[in-house]
RODO-2510 file (C-alpha; in nm, 4 decimals, decimal comma):
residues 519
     n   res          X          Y          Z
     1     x     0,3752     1,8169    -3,7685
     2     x     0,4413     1,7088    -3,4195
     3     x     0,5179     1,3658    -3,3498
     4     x     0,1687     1,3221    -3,1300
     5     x    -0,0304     1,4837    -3,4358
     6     x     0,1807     1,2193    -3,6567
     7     x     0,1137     0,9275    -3,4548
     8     x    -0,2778     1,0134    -3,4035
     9     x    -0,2905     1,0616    -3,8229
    10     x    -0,1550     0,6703    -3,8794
    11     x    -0,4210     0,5817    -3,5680
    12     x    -0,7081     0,7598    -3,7834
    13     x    -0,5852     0,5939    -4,1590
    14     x    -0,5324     0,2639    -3,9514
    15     x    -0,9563     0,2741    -3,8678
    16     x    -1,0141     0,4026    -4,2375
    17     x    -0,8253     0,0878    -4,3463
    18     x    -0,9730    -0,1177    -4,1546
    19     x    -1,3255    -0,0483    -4,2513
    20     x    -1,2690    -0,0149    -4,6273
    21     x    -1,0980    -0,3954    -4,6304
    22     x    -1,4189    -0,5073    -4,3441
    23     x    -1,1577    -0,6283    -4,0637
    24     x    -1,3716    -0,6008    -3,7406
    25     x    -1,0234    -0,7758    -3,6413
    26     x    -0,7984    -0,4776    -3,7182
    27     x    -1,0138    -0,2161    -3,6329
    28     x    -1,0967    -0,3730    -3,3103
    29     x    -0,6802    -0,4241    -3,2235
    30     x    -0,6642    -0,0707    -3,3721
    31     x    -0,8501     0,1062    -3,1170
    32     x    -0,7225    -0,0916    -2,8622
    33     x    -0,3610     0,0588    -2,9822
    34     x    -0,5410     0,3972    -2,9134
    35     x    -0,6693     0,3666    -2,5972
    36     x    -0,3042     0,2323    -2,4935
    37     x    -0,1324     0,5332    -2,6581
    38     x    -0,3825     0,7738    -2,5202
    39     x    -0,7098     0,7244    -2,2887
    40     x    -1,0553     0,6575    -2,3156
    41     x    -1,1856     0,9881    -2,4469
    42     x    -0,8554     1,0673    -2,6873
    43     x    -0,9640     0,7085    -2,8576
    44     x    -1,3365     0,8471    -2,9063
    45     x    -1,1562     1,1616    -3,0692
    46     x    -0,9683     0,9478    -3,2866
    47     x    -1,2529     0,7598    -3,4439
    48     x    -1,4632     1,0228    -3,5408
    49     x    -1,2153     1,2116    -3,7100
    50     x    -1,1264     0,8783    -3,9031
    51     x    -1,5442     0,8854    -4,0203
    52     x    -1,5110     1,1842    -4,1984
    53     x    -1,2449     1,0114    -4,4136
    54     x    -1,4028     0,6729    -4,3954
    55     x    -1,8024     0,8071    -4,5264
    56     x    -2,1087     0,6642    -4,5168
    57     x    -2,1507     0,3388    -4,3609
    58     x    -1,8507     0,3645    -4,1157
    59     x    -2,0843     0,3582    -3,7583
    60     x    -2,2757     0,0223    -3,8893
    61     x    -1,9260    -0,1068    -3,9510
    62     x    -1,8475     0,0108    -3,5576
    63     x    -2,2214    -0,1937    -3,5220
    64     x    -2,1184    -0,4548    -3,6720
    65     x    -1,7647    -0,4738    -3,4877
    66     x    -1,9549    -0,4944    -3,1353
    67     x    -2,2049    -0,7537    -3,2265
    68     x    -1,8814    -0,9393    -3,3591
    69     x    -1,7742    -0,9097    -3,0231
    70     x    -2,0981    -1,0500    -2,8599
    71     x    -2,0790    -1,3528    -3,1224
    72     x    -1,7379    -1,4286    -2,9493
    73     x    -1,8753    -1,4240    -2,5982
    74     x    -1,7424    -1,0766    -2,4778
    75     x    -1,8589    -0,9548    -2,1329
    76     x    -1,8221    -0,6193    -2,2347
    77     x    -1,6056    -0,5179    -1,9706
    78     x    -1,2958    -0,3045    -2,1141
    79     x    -1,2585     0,0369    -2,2515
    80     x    -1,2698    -0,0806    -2,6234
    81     x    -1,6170    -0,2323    -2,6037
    82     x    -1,7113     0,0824    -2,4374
    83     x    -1,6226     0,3101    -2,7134
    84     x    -1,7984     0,0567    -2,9779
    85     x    -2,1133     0,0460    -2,7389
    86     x    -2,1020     0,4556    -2,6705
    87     x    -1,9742     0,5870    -2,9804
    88     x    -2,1146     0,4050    -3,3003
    89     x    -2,4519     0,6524    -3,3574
    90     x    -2,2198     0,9659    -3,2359
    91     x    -1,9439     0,9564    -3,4966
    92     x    -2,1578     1,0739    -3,8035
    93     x    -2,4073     1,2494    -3,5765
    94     x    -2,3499     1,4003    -3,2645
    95     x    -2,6928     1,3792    -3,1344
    96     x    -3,0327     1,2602    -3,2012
    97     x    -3,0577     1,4433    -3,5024
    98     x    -2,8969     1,3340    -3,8445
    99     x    -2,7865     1,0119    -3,7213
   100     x    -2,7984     0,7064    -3,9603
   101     x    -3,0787     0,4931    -3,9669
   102     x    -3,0051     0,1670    -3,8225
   103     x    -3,2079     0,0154    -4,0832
   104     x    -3,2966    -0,4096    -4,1061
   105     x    -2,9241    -0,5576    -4,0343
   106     x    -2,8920    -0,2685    -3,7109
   107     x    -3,2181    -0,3297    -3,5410
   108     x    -3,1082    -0,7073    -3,6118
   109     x    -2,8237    -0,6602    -3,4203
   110     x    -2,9552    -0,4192    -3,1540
   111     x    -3,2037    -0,6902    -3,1375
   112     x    -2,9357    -0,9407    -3,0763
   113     x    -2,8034    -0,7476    -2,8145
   114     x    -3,1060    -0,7036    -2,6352
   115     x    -3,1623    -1,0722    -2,5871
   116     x    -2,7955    -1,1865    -2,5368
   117     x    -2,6094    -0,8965    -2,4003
   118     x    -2,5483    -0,7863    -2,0277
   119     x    -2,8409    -0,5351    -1,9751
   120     x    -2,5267    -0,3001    -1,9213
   121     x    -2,4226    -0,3163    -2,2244
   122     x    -2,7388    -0,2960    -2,4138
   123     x    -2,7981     0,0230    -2,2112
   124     x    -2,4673     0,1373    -2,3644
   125     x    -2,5961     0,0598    -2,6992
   126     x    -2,9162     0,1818    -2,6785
   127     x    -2,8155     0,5324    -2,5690
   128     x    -2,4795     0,5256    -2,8225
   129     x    -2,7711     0,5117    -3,1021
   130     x    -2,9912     0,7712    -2,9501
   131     x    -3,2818     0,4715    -2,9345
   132     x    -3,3408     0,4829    -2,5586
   133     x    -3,6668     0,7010    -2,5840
   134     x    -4,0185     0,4935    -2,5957
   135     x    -4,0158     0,7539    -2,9381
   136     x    -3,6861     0,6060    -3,1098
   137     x    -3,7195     0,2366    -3,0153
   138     x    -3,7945    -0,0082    -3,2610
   139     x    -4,0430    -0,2438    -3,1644
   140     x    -3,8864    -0,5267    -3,2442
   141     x    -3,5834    -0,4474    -2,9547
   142     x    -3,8537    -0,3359    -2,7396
   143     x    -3,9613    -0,6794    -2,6790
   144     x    -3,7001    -0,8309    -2,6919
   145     x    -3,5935    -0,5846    -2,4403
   146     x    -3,9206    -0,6984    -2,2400
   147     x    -3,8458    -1,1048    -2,2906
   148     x    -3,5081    -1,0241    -2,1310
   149     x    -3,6579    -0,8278    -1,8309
   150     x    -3,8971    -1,0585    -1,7794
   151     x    -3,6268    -1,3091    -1,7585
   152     x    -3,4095    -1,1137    -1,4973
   153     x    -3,6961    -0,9899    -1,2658
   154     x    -4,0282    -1,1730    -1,3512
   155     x    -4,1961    -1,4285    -1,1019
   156     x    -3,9421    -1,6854    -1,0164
   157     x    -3,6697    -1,4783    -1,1266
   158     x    -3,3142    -1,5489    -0,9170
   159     x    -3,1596    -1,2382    -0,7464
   160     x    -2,8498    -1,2787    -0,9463
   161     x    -2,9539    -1,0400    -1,1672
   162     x    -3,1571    -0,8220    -1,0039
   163     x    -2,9036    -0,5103    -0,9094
   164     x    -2,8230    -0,5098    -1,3171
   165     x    -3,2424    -0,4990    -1,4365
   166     x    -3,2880    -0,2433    -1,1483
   167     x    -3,0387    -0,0034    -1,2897
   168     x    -3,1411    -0,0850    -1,6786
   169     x    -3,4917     0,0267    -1,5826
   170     x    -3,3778     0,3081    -1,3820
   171     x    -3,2794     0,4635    -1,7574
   172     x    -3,5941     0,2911    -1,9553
   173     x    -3,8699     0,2497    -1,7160
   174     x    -4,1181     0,2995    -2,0057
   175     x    -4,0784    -0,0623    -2,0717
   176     x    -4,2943    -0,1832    -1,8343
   177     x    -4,6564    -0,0863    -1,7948
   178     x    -4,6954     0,0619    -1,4574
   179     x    -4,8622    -0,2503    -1,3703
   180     x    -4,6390    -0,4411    -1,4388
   181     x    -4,4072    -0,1913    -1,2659
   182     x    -4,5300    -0,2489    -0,9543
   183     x    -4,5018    -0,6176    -0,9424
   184     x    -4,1486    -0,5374    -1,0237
   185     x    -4,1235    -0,2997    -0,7266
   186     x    -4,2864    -0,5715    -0,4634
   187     x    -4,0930    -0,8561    -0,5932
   188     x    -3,7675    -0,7255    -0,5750
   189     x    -3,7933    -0,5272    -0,2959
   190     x    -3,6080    -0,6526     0,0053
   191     x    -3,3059    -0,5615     0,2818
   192     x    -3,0160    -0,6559    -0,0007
   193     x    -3,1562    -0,4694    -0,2730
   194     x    -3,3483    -0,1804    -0,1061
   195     x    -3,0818     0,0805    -0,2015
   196     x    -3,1230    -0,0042    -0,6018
   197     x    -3,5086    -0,0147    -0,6143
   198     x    -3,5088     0,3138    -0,4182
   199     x    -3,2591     0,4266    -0,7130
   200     x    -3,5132     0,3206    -0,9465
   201     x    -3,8084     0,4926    -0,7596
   202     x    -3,6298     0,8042    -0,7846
   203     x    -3,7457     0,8223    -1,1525
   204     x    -4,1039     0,6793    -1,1009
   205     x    -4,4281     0,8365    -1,0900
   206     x    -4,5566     0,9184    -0,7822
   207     x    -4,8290     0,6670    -0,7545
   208     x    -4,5174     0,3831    -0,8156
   209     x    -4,3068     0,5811    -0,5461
   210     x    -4,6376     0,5201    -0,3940
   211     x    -4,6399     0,1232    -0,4263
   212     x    -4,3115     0,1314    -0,3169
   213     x    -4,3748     0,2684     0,0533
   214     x    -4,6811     0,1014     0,1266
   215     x    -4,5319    -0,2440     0,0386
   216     x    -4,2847    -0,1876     0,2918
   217     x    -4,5173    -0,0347     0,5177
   218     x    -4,7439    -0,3512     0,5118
   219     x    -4,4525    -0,5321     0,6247
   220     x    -4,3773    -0,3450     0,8987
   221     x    -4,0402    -0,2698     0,7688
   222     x    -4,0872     0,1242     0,8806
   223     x    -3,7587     0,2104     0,8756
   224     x    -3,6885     0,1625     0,4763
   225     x    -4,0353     0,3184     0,3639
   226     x    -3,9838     0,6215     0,6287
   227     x    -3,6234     0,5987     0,4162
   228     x    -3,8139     0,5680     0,0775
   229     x    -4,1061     0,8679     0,1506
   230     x    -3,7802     1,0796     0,2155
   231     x    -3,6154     1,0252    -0,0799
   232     x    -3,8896     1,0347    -0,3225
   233     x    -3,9725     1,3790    -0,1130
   234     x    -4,3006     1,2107    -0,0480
   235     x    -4,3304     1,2901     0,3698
   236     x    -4,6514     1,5102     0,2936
   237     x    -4,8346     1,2126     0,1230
   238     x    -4,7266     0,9881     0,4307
   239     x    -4,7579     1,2356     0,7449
   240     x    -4,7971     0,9650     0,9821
   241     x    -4,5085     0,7255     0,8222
   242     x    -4,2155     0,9290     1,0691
   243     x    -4,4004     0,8643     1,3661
   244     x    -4,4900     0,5254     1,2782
   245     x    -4,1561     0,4230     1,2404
   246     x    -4,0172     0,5836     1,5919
   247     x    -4,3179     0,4164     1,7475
   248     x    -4,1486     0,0522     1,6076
   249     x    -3,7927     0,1705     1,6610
   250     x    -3,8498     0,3200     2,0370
   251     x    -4,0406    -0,0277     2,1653
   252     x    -3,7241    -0,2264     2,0463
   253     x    -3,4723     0,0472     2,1801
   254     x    -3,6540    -0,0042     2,5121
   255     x    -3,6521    -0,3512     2,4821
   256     x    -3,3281    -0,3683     2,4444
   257     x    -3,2103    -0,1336     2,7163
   258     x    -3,0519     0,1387     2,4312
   259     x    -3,1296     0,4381     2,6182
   260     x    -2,9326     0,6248     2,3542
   261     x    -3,1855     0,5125     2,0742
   262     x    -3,4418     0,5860     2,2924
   263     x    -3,4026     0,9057     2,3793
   264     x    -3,2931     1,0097     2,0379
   265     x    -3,5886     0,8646     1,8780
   266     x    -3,7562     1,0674     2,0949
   267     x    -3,6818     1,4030     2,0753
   268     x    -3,8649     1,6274     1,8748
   269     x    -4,1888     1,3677     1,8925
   270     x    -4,3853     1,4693     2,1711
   271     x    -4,6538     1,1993     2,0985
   272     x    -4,3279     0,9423     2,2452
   273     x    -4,2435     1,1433     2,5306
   274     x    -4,4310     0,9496     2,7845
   275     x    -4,3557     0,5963     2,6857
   276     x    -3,9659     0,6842     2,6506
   277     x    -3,9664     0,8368     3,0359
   278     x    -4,1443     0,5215     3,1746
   279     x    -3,9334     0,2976     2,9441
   280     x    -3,6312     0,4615     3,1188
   281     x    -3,7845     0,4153     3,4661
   282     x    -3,8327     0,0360     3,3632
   283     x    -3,5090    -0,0322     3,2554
   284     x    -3,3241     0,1358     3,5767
   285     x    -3,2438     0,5107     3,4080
   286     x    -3,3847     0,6534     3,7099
   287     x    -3,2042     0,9887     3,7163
   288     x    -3,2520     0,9702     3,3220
   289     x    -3,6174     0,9204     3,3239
   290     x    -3,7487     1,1499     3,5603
   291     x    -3,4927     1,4474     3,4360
   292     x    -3,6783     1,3960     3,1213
   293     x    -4,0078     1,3367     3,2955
   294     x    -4,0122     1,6860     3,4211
   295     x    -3,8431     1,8630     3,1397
   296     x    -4,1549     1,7165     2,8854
   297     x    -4,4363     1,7903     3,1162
   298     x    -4,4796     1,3975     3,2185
   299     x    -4,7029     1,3600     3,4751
   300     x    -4,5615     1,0111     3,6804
   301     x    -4,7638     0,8456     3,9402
   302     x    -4,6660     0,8718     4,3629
   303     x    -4,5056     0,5185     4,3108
   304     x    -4,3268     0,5696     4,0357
   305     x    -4,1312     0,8999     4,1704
   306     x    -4,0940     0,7461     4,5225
   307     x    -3,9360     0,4884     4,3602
   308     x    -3,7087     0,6617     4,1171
   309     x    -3,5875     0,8844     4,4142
   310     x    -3,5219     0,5895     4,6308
   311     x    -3,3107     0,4592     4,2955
   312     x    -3,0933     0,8022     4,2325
   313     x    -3,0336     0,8327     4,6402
   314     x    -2,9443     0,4481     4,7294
   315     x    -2,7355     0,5405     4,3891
   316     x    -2,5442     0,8483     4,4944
   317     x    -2,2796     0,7692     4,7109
   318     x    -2,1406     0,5683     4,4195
   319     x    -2,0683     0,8571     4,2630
   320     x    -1,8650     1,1829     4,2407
   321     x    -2,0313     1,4494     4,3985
   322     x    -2,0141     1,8476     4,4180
   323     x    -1,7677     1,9766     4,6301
   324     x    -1,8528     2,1817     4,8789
   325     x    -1,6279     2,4996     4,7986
   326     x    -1,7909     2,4362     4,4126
   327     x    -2,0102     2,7027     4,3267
   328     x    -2,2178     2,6915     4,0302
   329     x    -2,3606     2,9520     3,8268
   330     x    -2,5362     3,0104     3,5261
   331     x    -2,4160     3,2466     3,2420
   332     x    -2,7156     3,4022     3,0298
   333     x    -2,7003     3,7448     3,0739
   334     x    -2,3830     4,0066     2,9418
   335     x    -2,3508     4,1087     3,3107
   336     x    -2,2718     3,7210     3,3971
   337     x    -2,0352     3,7233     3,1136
   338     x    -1,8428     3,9878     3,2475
   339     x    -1,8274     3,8691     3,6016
   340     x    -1,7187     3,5044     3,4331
   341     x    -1,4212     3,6831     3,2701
   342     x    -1,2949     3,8433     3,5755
   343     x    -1,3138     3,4906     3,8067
   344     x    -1,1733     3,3044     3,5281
   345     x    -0,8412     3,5178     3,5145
   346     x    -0,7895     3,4826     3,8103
   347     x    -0,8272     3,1165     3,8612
   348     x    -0,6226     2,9138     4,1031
   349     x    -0,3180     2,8031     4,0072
   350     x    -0,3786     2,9241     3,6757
   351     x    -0,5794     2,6291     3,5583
   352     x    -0,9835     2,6189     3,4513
   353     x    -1,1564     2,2678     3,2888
   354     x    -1,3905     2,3303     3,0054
   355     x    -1,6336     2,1191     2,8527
   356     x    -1,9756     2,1296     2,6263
   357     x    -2,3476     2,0049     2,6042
   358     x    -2,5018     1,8886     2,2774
   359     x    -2,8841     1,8917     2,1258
   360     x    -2,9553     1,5441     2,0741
   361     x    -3,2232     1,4609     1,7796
   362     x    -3,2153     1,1309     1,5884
   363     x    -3,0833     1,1145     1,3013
   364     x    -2,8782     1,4951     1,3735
   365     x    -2,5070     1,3883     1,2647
   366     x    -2,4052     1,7632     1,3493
   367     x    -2,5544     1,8801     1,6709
   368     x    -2,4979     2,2359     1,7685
   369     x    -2,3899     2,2299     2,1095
   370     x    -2,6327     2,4101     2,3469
   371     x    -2,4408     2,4852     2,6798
   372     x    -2,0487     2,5852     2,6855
   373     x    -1,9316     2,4824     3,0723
   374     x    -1,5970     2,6415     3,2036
   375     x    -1,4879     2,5996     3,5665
   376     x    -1,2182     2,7159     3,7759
   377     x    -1,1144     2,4867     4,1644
   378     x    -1,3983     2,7132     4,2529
   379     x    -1,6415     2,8699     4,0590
   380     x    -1,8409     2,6549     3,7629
   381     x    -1,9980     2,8749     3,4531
   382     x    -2,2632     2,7241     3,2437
   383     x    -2,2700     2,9222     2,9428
   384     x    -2,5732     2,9547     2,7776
   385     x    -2,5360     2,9062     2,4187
   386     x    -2,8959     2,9212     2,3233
   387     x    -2,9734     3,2736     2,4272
   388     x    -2,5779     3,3931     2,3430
   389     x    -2,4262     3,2168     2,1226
   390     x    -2,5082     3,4012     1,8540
   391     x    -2,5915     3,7478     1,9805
   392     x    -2,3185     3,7886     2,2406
   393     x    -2,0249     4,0326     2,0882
   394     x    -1,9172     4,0432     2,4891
   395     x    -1,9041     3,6112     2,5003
   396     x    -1,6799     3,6102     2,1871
   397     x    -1,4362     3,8342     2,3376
   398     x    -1,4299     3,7217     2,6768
   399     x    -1,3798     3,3422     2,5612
   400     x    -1,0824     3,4857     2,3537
   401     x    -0,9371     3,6240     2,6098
   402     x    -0,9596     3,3235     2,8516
   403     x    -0,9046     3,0375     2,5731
   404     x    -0,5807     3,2475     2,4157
   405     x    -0,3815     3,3607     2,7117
   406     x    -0,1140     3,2032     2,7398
   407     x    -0,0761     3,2071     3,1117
   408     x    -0,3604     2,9933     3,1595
   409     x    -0,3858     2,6079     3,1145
   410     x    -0,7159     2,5393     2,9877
   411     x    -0,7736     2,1362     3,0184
   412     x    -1,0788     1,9698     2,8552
   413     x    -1,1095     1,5544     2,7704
   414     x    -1,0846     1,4766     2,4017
   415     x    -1,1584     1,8599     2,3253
   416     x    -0,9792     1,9715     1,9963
   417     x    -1,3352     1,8373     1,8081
   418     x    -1,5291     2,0301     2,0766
   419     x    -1,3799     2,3212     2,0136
   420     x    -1,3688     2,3316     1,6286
   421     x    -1,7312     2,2480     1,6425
   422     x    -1,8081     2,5249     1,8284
   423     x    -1,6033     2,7925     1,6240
   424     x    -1,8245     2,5982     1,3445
   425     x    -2,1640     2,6610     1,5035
   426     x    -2,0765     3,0310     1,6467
   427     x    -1,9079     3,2698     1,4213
   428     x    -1,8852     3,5417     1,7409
   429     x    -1,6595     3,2237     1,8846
   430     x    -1,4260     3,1412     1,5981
   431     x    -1,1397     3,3740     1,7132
   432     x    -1,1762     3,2444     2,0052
   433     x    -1,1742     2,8642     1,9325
   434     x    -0,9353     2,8534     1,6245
   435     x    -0,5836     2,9113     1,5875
   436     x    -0,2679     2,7542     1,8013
   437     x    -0,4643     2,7504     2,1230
   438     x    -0,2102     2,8333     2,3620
   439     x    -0,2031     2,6100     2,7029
   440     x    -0,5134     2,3908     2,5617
   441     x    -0,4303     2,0572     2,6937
   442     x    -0,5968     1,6838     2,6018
   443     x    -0,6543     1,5289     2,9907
   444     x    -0,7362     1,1973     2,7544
   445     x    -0,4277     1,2573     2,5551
   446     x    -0,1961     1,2786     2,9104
   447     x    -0,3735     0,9918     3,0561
   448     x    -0,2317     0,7921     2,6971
   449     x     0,0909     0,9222     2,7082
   450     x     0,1382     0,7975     3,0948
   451     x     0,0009     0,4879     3,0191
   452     x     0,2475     0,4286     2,7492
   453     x     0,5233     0,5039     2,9297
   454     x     0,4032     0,3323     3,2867
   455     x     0,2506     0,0622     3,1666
   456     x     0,4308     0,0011     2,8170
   457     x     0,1385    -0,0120     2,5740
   458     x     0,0806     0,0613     2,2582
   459     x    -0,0882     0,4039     2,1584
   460     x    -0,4015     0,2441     2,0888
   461     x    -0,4208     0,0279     2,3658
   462     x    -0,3409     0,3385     2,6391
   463     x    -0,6242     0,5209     2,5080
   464     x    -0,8791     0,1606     2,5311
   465     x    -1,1005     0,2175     2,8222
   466     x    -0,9782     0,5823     2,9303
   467     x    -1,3251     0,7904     2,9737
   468     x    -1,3465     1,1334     3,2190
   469     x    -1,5782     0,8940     3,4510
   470     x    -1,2973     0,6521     3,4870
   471     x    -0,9930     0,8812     3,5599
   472     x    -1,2597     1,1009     3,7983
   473     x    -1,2686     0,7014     3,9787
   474     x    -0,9054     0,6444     3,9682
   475     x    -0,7475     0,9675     4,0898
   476     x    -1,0465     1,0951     4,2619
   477     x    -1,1837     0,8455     4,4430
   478     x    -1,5703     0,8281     4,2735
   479     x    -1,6997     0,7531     3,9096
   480     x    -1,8781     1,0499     3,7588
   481     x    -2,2925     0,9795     3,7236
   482     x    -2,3062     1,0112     3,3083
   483     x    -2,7179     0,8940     3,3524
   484     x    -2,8081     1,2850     3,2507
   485     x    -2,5876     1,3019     2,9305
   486     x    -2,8581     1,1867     2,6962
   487     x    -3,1005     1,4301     2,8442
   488     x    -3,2607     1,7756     2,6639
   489     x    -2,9701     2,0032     2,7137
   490     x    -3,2345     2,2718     2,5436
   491     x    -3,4394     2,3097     2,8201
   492     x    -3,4512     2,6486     3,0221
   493     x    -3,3846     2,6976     3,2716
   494     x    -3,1294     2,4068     3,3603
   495     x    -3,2777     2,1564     3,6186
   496     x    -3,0423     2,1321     3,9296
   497     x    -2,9475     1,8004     3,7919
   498     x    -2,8630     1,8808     3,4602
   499     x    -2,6424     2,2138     3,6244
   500     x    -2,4155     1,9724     3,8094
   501     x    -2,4075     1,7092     3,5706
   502     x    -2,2894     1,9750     3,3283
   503     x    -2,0784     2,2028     3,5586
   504     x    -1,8901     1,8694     3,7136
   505     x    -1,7917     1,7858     3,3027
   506     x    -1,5807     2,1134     3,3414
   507     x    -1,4462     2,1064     3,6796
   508     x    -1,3158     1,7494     3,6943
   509     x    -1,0747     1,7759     3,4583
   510     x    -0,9246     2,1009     3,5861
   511     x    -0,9206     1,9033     3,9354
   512     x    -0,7374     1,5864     3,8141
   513     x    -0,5091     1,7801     3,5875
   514     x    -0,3893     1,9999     3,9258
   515     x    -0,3827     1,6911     4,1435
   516     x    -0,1716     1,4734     3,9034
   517     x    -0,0280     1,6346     3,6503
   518     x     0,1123     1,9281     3,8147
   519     x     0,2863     1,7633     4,0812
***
């Protein structure tokens, strides 16, 4: 016999012993010995084989053990009151079937428990005896069971121990009548606890799920019962409840000047297109607004386009604009793709900018990007990623060729992600986007590294403040206009707007890499 076997044989006599002579003290100290020689589930092991020595009687004695632990105030927090809780019942059972009765003294105890315990460790007990089931309960620990819950979550009841009744109900929420259910549901409902009474809606009827989103409906708190109605998968009953709660959302984005939340509230809601393009307009998004304006079919009064034009133009000189030698050109169509390839090899000085467009929908933490912009000193290619991103064979193998030649230096801002998330999206782009990447260059990552050395800062601090917009105003005279980045980058054909916006994103960082990092 191996010394492990040897020492998990004395362990199993040591709980006989202790049973035969009735020390809850010994057998207690025991298993705490066996959960320090072993773990949690080795300790379990142990104990049952010491019941098929020990006989009948041995899991009242385990019982017995645990209510002497309540008597002595135990919180029930360590791994041996666990494995008295859990694994009374299941050492001369298994299962539901052919465990031992609990008879008078073990509903008296579960009884105790159920009106003294933690609710956590009642649950413990209750499912360690197989008596969890509205068909295995004794009555008498059912109400006690209800006395204690009334207690915890009843009218007046303190929020101390809400989270704990949430979850016990969560497992028996046959206890309450739904009725009573529902008052539950309202009472406790509120910003702190929202996530545990949508935890115990999960397991509710419908007509409770029900309860639950109208209550916060009523109170205007749109957000949690549009969070509750998808959770409970319960959108169809509440078709209006999404819109409802952009409605809210948008009028306090606008409100606030958060063109971001806006905009992404609303995309994909038609019904919110107008209100978000004049909110723009109100709040000064000029270019924003009426980009958006046209791309949704908005019809906007004389006055308020004269005046949105006489915004973007007294705006424009403030920022960078399109050279003159810049052409621009949009790539949907294999021939385009082939004529991109060619002007791309042979870009001057061996250097092209690159850069990407995104769908923006609220809520979308993994946009697919939409438009793919690559630029040489002269010519700008918007590639469209809608209509070839996945159908293209020629676009996977032309942006491997360009992307992987060494010879070229390819120079994006903060593009690694970009990149990765496009071999992600496209898989005619992965060999193109993944691997070493040769002459793919960081402009944010150079502008870091100077500042470090230059002005003797910290890593963190040399990347603070460092955006394409301000490097395109430091080396090249002129911010870049970012107003059209939160636009619909779906929309075909490109509006003139978006095609600069989008093709300048690619060329500026070819520019200010040439201009002053190659010299």
């Amino acid at each position: 016999m191996s010394s492990v076997a040897a020492e998990e044989e004395k362990l199993v006599l040591s709980f006989v012993d202790a049973f035969r002579r009735g020390s809850k003290k010994e057998l207690l100290a025991t298993l705490k010995l066996a959960i320090a020689r072993g773990n949690f589930v080795k300790a379990r092991t142990t104990m049952s084989k010491a019941a098929a020595l020990a006989g009948e009687g041995y899991s009242h004695f385990i019982l017995q053990t645990a209510f002497g632990m309540l008597e002595s105030g135990s919180k029930f927090r360590d791994e041996a009151s666990n494995v008295l809780l859990e694994g009374g019942a299941m050492l001369e059972g298994g299962n539901s079937i052919g465990v031992p009765e609990l008879g008078e003294e073990g509903v008296a105890i579960v009884s105790e428990f159920a009106r003294r315990a933690p609710l956590k460790a009642t649950l413990k007990l209750l499912k360690g005896w197989f008596i969890s089931r509205p068909d295995t309960i004794p009555a008498r620990v059912a109400v006690e069971l209800r006395t204690t819950l009334a207690a915890e979550v009843g009218p007046g009841s303190p929020p101390v121990g809400w989270t704990a009744a949430t979850a016990f109900l969560a497992s028996v929420p046959w206890l309450l009548s739904e009725d009573e259910m529902a008052d539950v549901l309202k009472r406790i409902d509120n910003d702190k606890f929202g996530k545990e009474v949508e935890t115990l809606g999960m397991v509710l009827p419908p007509n409770l799920q029900d309860v639950l989103i109208q209550h916060r409906r009523s109170a205007q708190r749109l957000k949690l019962a549009t969070r509750a109605a998808t959770a409970f998968k319960a959108n169809d009953r509440w078709p209006n409840l999404e819109f409802e709660y952009r409605q809210q959302a948008l009028h306090g984005a606008l409100n606030h000047s958060n063109k971001q939340a806006a905009v992404g509230l609303t995309m994909g809601e038609p019904r919110l297109h107008d209100r978000c393009c004049r909110g723009l307009l109100a709040m000064g998004e000029a270019s924003l607004g009426m980009e958006l304006a046209d791309a949704w079919g908005i019809k906007l009064s004389q006055k308020e386009i004269l005046q949105a034009r006489v915004a973007i133009a007294a705006h424009a000189p403030k920022y960078f604009q399109q050279p003159q030698e810049l052409r621009l050109v949009v790539a949907d169509t294999e021939a385009s793709i082939e004529e991109m390839r060619q002007l791309l090899l042979q870009a001057p000085q061996h250097v092209i900018g690159f850069d990407a467009e995104w769908t923006s929908k609220r809520g979308d933490s993994n946009p697919e990007p939409a438009l793919f912009q690559i630029s040489t000193l002269e010519v700008a290619f918007m590639v469209d990623l809608l209509s070839l991103g996945h159908s293209s064979d020629s676009l996977g193998v032309a942006l491997e060729e360009i992307l992987q030649n060494p010879s070229l230096t390819k120079v994006g801002f903060d593009c690694f992600a970009d990149l990765g998330k496009l071999a992600k999206s496209f898989d005619k782009l992965k060999r193109a986007c993944t691997g070493k990447l040769p002459g793919v260059v960081d402009l944010q990552t150079l502008e870091a590294e100077r500042r470090m050395v230059e002005e003797r800062l910290t890593k963190n601090q040399a990347r603070e403040g460092v955006s394409l917009s301000s490097m395109t105003e430091k080396y090249l005279g002129l911010p870049l206009n970012k107003s059209l980045q939160l636009c619909d980058w779906t929309r075909r054909p490109l509006s003139p707007a978006q095609a600069l916006y989008a093709s300048l994103d690619a060329y500026v960082p070819a520019r200010i890499f040439v201009q002053r990092f190659m010299t």
